[in-house]
N, C-alpha and C positions, 0 to 999 in steps of 0.2 A: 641319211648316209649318201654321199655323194661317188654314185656307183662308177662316174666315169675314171675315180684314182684307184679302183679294187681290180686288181688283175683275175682273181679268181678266189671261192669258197672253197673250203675243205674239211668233210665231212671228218666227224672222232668223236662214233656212237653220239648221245645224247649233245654235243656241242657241238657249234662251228666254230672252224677260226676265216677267219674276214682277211684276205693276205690282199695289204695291198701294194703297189710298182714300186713305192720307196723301200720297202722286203719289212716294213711293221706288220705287225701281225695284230688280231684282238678276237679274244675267244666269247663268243656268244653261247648262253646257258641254250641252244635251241638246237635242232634236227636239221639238216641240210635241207630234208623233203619241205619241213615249216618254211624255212628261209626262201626255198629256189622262186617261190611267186612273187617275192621280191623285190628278186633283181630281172625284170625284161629285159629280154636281148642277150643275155646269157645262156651258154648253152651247156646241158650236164653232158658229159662227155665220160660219167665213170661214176658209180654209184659212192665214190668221196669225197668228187671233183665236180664243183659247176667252172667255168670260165668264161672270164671277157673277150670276146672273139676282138675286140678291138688290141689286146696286148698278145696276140697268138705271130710268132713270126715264120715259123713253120711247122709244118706237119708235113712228122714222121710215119711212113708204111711199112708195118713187118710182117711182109707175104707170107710169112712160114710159119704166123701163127692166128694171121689174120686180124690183127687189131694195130696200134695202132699209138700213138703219141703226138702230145704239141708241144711245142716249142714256145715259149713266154719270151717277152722282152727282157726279164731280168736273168737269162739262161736258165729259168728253171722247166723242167721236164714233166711233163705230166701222162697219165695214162691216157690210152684211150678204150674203153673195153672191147671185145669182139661185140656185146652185144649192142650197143651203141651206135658201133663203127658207120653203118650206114644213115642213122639220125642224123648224127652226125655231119658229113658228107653232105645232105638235102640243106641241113640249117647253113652250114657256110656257103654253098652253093646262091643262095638263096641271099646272102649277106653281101655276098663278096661277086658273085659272079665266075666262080672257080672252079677251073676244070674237075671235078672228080665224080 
């Protein structure tokens, strides 16, 4: 699989589906937890969400609940969990060289 066209994984119980930047999608009989070893350089951001920090165009903060969202290239929205929020944060830090 040619990870640098998948914007991100999306966990749904026993299957993935593999979504990638042209919005195809392809569901895999497998568990996200199987898949994440994967994709290196991906970062889980939410126990249904792994993503490509390469298609991330921003990242949203919602102080008042303490977690958190990113922004994709193809406008789509993803969570970010509270519990996550600071993994998070260190892995793009660390990718990107980004304030947070």
């Amino acid at each position: 699989m040619n990870t640098e066209v998948i914007s991100h994984l999306e966990g749904d119980g026993n299957y993935t589906w593999v979504c990638y930047a042209s919005g195809h999608k392809h569901l895999i009989a497998q568990t996200i937890k199987v898949l994440e070893p994967a994709f290196p350089g991906f970062i889980r951001i939410h126990k249904r969400f792994v993503v490509n920090p390469a298609f991330i165009t921003q990242v949203l903060v919602f102080p008042e609940n303490l977690a958190g969202a990113v922004l994709l290239r193809s406008g789509t929205e993803l969570p970010i969990s509270r519990r996550r929020w600071s993994v998070f944060g260190r892995q793009l830090k660390q990718l990107f060289n980004a304030p947070f």
